[in-house]
KEKE-3310 file (N, C-alpha, C; in steps of 0.2 Angstrom, whole numbers, plus 5000, padded with zeros to 4 digits):
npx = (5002:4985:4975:4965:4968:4979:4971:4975:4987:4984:4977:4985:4994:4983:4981:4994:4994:4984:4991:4998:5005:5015:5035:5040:5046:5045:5032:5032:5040:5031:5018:5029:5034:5047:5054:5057:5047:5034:5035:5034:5021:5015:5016:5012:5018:5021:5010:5000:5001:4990:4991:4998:4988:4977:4988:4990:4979:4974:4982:4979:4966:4957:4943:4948:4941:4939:4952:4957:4947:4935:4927:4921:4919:4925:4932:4934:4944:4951:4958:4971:4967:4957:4964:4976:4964:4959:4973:4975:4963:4965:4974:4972:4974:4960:4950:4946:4948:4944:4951:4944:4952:4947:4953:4958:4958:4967:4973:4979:4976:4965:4961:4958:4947:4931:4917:4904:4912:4919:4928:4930:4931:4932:4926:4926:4920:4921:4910:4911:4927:4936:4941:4951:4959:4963:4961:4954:4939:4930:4926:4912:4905:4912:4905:4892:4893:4897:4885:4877:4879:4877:4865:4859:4865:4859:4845:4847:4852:4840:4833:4823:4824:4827:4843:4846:4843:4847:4860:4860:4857:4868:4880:4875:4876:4890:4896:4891:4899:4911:4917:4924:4939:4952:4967:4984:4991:5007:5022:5036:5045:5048:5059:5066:5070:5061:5050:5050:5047:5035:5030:5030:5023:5010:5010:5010:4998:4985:4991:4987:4971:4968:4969:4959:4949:4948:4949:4937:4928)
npy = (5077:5075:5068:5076:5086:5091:5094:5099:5095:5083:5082:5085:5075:5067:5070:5070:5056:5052:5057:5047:5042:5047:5056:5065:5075:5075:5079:5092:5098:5100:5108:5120:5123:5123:5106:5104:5114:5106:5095:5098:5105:5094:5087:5097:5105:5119:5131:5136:5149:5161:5164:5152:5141:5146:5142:5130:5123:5129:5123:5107:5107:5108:5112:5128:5128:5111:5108:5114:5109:5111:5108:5093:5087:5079:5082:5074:5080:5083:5073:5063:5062:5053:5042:5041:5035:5022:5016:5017:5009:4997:4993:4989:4980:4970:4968:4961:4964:4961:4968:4969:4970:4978:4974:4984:4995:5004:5022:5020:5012:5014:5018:5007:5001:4994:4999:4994:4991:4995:5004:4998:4995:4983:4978:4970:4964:4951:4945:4935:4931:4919:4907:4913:4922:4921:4929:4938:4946:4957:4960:4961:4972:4982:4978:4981:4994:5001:4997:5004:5017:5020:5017:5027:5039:5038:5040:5053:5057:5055:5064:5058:5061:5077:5089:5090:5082:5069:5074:5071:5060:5053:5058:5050:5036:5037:5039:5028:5019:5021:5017:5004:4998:4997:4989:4988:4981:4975:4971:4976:4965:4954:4945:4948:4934:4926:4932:4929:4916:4915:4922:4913:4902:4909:4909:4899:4890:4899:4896:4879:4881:4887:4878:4867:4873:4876:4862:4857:4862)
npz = (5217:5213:5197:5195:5200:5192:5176:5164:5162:5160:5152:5141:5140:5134:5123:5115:5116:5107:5095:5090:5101:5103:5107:5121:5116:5102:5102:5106:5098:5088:5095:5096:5106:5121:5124:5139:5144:5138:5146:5161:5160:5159:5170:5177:5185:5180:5177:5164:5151:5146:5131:5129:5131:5120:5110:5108:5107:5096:5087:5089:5087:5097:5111:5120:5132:5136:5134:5147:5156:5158:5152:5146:5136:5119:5103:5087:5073:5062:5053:5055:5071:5069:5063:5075:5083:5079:5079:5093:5097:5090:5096:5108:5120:5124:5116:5097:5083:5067:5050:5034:5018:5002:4987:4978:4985:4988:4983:4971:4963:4959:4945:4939:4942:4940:4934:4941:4953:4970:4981:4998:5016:5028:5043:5056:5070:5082:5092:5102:5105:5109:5104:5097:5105:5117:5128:5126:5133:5130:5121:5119:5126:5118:5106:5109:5113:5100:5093:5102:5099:5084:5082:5089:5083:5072:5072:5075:5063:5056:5060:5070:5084:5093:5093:5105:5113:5109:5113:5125:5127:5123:5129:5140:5138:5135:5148:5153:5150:5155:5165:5164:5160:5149:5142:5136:5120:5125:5119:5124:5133:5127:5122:5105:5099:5105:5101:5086:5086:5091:5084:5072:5077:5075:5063:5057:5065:5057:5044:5047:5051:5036:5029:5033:5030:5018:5013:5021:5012)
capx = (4997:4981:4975:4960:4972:4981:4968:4977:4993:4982:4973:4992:4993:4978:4983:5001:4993:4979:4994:5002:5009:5024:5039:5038:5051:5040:5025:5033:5042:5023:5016:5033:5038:5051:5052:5058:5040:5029:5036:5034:5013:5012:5018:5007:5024:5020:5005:5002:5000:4982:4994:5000:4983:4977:4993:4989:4973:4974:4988:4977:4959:4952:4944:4952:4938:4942:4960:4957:4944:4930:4922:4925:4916:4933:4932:4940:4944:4956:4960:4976:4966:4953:4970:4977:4959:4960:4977:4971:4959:4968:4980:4967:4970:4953:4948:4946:4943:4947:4948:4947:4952:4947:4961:4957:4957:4973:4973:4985:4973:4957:4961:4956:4939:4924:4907:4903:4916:4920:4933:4929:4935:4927:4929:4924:4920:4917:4906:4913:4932:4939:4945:4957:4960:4961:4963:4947:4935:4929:4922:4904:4906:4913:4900:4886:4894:4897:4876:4871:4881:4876:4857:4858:4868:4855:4839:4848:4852:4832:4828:4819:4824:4830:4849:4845:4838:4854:4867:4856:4859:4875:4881:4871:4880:4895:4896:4890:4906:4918:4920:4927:4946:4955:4972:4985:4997:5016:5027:5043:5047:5049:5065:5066:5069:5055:5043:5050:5046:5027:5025:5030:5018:5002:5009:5007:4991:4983:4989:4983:4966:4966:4968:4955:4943:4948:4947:4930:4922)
capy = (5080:5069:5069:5081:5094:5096:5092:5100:5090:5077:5082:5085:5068:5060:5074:5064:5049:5052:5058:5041:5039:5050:5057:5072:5080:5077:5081:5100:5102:5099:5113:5123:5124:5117:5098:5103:5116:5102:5091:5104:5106:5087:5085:5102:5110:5125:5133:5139:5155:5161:5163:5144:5137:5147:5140:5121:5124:5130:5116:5100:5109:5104:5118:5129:5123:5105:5109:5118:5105:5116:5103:5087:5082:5077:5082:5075:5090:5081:5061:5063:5060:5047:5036:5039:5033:5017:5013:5016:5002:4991:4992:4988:4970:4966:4967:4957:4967:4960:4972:4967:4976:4977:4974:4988:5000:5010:5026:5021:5006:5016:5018:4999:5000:4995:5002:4991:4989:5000:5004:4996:4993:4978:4979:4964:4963:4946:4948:4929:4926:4915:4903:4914:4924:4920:4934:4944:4947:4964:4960:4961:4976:4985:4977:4985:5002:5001:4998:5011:5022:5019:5019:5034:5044:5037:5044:5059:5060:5054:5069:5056:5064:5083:5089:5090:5074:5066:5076:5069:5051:5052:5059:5045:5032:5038:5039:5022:5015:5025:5013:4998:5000:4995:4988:4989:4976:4977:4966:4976:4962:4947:4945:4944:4928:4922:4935:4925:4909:4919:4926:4906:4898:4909:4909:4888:4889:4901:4892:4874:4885:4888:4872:4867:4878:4872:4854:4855:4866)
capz = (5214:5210:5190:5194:5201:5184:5172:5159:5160:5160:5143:5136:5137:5130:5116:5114:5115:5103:5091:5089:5108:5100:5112:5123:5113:5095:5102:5109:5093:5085:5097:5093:5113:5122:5126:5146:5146:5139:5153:5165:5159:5160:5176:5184:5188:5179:5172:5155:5150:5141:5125:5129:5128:5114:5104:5109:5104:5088:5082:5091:5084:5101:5112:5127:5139:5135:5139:5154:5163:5159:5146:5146:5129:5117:5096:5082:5069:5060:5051:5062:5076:5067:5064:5080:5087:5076:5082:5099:5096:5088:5102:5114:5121:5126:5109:5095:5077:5061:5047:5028:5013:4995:4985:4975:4990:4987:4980:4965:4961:4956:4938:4938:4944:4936:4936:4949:4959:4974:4987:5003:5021:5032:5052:5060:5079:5086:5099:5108:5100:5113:5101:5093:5109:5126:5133:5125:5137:5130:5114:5119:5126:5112:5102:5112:5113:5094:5091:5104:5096:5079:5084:5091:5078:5064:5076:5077:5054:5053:5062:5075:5088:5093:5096:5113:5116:5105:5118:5132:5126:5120:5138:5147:5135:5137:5155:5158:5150:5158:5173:5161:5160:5147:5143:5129:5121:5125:5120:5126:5137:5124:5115:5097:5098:5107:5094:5081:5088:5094:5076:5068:5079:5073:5057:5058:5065:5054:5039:5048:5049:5030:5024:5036:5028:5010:5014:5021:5005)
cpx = (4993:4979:4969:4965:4977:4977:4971:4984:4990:4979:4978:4992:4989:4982:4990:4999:4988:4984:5000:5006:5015:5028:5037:5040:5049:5035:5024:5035:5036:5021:5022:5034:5042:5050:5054:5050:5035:5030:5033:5026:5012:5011:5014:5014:5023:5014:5005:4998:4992:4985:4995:4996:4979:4981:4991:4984:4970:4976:4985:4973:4955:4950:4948:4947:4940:4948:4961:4952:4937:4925:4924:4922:4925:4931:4935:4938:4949:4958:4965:4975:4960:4958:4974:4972:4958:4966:4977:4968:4961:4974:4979:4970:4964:4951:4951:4945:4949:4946:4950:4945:4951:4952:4960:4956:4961:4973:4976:4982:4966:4956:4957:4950:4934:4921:4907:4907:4919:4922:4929:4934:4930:4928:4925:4924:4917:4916:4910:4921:4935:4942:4952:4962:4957:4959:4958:4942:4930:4925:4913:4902:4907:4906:4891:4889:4893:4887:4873:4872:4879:4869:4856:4858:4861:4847:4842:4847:4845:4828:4821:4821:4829:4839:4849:4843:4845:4859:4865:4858:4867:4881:4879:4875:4886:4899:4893:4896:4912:4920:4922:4934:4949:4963:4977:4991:5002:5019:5036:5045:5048:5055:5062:5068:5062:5048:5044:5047:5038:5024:5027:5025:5013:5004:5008:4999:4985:4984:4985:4975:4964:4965:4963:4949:4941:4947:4939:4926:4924)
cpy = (5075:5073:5077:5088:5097:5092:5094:5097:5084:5076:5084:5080:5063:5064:5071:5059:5048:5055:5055:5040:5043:5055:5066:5079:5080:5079:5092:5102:5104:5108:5120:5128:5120:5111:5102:5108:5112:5097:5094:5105:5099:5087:5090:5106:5117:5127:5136:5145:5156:5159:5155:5141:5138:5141:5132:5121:5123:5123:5111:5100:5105:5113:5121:5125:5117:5105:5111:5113:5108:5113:5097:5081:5084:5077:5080:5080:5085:5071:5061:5059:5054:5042:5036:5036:5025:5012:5013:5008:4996:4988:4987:4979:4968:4965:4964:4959:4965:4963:4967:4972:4973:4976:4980:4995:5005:5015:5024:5015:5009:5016:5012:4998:4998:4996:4998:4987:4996:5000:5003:4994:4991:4978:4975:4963:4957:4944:4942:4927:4924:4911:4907:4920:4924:4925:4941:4944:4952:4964:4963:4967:4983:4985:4983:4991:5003:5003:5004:5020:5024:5022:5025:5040:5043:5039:5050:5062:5058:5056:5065:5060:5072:5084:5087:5084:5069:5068:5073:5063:5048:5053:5052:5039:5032:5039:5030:5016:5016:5021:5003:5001:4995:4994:4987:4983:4980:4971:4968:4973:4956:4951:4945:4938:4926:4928:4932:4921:4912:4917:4917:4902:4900:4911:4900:4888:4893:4899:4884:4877:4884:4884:4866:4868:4875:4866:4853:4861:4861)
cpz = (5210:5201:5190:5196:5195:5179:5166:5156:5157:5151:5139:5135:5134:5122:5111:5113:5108:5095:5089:5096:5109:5105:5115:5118:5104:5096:5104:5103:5087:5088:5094:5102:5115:5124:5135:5147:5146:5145:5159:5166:5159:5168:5184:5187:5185:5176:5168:5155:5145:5131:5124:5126:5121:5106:5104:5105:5098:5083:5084:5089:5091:5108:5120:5133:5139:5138:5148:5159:5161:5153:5147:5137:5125:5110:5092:5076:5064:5056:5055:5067:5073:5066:5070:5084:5083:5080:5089:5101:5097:5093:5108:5113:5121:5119:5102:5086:5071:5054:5040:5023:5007:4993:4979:4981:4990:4984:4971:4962:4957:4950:4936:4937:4940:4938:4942:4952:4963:4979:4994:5007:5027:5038:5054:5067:5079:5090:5104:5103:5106:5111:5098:5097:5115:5129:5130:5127:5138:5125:5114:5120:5122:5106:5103:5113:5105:5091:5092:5099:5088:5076:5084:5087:5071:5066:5074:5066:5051:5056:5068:5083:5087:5096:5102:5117:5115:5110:5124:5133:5125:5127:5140:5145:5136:5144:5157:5156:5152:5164:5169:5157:5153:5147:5136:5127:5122:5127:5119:5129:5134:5120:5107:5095:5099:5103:5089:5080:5088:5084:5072:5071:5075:5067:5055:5061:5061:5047:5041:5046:5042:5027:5027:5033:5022:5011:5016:5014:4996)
residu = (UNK:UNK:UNK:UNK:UNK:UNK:UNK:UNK:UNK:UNK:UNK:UNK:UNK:UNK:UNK:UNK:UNK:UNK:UNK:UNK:UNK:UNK:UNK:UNK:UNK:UNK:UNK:UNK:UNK:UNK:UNK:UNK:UNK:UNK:UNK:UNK:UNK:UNK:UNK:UNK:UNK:UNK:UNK:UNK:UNK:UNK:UNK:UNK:UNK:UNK:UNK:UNK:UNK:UNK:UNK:UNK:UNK:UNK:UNK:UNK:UNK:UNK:UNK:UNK:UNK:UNK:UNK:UNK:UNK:UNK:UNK:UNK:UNK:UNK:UNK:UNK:UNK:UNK:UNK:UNK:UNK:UNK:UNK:UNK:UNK:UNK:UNK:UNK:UNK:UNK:UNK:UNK:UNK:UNK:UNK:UNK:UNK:UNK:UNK:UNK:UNK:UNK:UNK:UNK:UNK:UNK:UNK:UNK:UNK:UNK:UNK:UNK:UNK:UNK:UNK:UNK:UNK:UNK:UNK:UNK:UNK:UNK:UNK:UNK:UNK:UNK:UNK:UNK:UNK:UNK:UNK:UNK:UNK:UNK:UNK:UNK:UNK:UNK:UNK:UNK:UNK:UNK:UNK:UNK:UNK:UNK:UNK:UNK:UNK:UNK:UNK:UNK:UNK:UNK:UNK:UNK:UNK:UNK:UNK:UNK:UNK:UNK:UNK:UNK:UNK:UNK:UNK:UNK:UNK:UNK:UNK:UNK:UNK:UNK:UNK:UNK:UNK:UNK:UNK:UNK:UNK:UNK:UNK:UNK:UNK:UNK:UNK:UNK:UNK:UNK:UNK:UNK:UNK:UNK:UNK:UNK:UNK:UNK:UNK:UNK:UNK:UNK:UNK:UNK:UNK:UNK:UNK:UNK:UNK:UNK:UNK:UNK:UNK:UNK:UNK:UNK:UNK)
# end
């Protein structure tokens, strides 16, 4: 069975996935069915009941069309799913995003604050990091999805353009990245030895780095 014949297994699993990656057997207890059903709905070996998809539904906040194949636009309803789309990201090999935080950022810290100081959080995409990663090749891309998207949404909040025009764009954009795949890390294959060793290296060269930076200022 190819992915177009069970589209709705197939949207169980971006739903799993979009919900920290997490196991058959947490993601059915989440729904409140059994883990051998949800296997069963992944895999296309049985199909769900109307009550089924209702219940998924409701508990994921995404709609039945969606589920069923019969939309293919995707919502987030939830921070749930705006931190599993984070993690997603950051997961992404090709990519290269360096975020920084205030230090005053945490909820148990605002007591502190002055008048003019305000919680912030920086995300950094560098369009060409080849120095600090080889193996990013994606960056530009991102960058430029990033923009169009931004443009777009900011026509759309200054009334420059009509919904209809924004869903028209948002579509065209969205379909013209869909033919660039990406890749995620996994380093289940390296001992913990040899991540130690990994993770000793780029802590030596990130401190060489700093005292680089300090020494020329």
């Amino acid at each position: 069975m190819n992915k177009q014949d069970n589209i709705f297994g197939e949207r169980l699993k971006s739903l799993r996935a979009l919900s920290g990656n997490i196991s058959q057997k947490e993601f059915a207890k989440k729904l409140g069915i059994p883990q051998p059903t949800l296997s069963s709905y992944e895999s296309g070996k049985i199909k769900p009941t109307v009550d089924a998809i209702i219940n998924i539904s409701d508990k994921c906040g995404v709609s039945m069309d969606w589920l069923c194949g019969h939309n293919s636009d995707f919502r987030i309803r939830s921070l749930s799913a705006v931190l599993a789309f984070f993690i997603e990201l950051f997961e992404t090999k090709e990519f290269s995003i360096i975020p920084t935080f205030h230090d005053l950022v945490y909820p148990e810290n605002k007591s502190s604050l002055d008048d003019n100081e305000r919680n912030w959080v920086n995300l950094k995409v560098y369009y060409d990091d080849t120095l600090n990663n080889p193996d990013c090749v994606r960056n530009s891309d991102l960058c430029i999805a990033i923009t169009k998207a931004y443009k777009l949404t900011q026509e759309l909040k200054k009334y420059e353009i009509s919904q209809d025009s924004y869903e028209r764009e948002k579509k065209y954009f969205i379909e013209q990245m869909a033919g660039i795949p990406l890749t995620k890390i996994d380093h289940s294959d390296i001992s913990e030895e040899d991540q130690r060793k990994k993770m000793l290296m780029l802590m030596k060269a990130e401190w060489e780095a700093m005292e680089k930076t300090n020494a020329s200022t």
